[in-house]
C-alpha positions as CSV (number, residue, x, y, z in Angstrom):
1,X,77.5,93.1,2.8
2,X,80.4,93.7,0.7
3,X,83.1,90.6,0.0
4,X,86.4,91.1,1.9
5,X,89.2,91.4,-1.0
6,X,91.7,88.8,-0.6
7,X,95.3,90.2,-0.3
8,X,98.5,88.6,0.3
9,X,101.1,89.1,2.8
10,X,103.2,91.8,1.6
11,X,107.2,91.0,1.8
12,X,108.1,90.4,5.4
13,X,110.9,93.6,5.4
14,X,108.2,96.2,3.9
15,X,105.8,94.7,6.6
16,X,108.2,95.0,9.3
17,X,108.6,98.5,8.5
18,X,105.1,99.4,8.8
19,X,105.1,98.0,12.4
20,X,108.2,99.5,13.1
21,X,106.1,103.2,11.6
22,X,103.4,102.3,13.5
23,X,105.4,101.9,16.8
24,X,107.2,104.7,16.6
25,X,103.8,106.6,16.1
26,X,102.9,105.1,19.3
27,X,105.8,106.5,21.0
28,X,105.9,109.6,19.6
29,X,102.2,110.6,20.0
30,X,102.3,111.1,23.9
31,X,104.7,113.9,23.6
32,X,103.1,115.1,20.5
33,X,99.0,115.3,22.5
34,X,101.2,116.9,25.6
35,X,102.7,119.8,23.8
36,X,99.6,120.5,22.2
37,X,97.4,120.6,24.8
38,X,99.8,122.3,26.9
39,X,99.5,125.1,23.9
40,X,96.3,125.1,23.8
41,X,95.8,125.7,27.4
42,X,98.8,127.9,27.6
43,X,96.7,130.2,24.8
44,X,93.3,130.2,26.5
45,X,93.7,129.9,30.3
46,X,97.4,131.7,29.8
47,X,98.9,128.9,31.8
48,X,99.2,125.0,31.9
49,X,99.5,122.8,35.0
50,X,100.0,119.5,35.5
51,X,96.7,118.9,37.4
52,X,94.7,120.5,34.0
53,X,96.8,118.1,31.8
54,X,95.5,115.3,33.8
55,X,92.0,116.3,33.9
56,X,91.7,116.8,30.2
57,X,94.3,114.1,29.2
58,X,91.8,111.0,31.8
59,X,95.1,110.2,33.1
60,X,96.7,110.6,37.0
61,X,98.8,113.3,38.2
62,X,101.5,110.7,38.4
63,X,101.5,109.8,34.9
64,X,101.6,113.7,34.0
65,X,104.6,113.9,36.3
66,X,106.5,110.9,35.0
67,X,105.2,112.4,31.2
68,X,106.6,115.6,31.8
69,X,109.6,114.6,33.1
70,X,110.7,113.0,29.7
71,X,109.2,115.6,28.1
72,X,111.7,118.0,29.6
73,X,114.6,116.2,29.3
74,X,113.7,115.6,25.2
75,X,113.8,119.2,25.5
76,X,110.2,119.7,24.7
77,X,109.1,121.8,28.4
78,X,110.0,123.5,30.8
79,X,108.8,124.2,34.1
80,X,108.8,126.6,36.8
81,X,107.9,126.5,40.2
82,X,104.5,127.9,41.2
83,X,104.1,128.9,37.3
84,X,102.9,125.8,35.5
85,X,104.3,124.3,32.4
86,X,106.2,126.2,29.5
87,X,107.2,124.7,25.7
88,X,110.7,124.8,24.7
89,X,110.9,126.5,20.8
90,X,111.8,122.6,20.3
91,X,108.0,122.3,22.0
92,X,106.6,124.9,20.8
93,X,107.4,123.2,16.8
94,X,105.9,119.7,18.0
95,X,102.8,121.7,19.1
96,X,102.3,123.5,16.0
97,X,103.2,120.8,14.1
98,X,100.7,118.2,15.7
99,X,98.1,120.8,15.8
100,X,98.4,121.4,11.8
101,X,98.4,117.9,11.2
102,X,95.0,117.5,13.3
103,X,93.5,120.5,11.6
104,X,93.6,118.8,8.1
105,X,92.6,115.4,9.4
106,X,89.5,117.0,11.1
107,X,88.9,119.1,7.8
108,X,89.2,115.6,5.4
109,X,87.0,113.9,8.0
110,X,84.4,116.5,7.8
111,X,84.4,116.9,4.1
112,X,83.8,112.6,3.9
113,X,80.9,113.3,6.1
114,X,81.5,112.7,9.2
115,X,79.4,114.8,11.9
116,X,82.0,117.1,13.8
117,X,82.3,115.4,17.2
118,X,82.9,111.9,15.7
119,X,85.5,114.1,13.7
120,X,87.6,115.4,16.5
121,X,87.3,111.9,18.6
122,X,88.9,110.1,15.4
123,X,91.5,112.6,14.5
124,X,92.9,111.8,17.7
125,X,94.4,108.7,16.7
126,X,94.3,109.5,13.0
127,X,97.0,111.9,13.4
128,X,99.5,110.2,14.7
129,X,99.4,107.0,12.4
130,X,98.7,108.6,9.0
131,X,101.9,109.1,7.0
132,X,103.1,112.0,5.5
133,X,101.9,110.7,1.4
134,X,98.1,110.5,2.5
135,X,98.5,113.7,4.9
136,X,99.4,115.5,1.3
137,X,96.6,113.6,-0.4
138,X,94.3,115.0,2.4
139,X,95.4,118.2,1.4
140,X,95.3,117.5,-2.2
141,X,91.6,116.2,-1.9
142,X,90.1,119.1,0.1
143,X,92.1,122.0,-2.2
144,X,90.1,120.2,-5.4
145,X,87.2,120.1,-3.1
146,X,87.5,124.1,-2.6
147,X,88.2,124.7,-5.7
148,X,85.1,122.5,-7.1
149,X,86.7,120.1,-8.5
């Protein structure tokens, strides 16, 4: 086995700042995995309700409902009665957004060798916690990798 390389604590403001990046992942990556599942159910079944978010999301109806309702008033969905759940434009952006972001992680993961399911089931949390620098290394590293470099 490998030797674990000793490192030092980094300066306490630059470490704060990670853990304040990393909370605000947290927070934000509900409402980013519910606006793109909405859009993806929205584009295959032509509809989203709460009941399919909560199947596919492992969660209760109840925590949909309570999810939703912030959702709506960050101005992310909308809903309407007997017609499911709808993104906002502001929702619609989010949703493309996240699902771009989990494209390229899936692609990088792939290309390192992972099999595709183990893939998909990392680029869940991947996503949300990988900053924007190694997201355009990702991209970096696969375009070299097309290109055959």
């Amino acid at each position: 086995m490998a030797a674990v390389r000793k490192r030092s604590l980094p300066p306490a403001d630059d470490q704060a700042a990670r853990f304040v990046r990393q909370r605000e992942a947290d927070r934000t990556s509900v409402a980013e995995d519910y606006v793109e599942l909405i859009a993806d159910l929205l584009r295959e079944d032509g509809e989203a309700r709460a009941v399919d978010l909560a199947r596919r999301m492992g969660v209760s109806q109840a925590t949909v409902t309570a999810t939703i309702g912030r959702l709506q008033r960050d101005g992310l969905v909308d809903t309407k009665p007997y017609r499911g759940l709808f993104l906002t434009p502001k929702g619609l952006s989010l949703a493309e957004a996240a699902r771009r972001r989990h494209d390229l992680v899936v692609r990088f993961l792939l290309a390192l060798g992972l099999d595709p399911e183990t893939a998909e089931a990392d680029a869940e949390g991947v996503e949300h916690h990988v900053s924007e620098k190694a997201l355009a290394a990702f991209a970096r590293f696969l375009a070299e990798r097309e290109r055959g470099g």
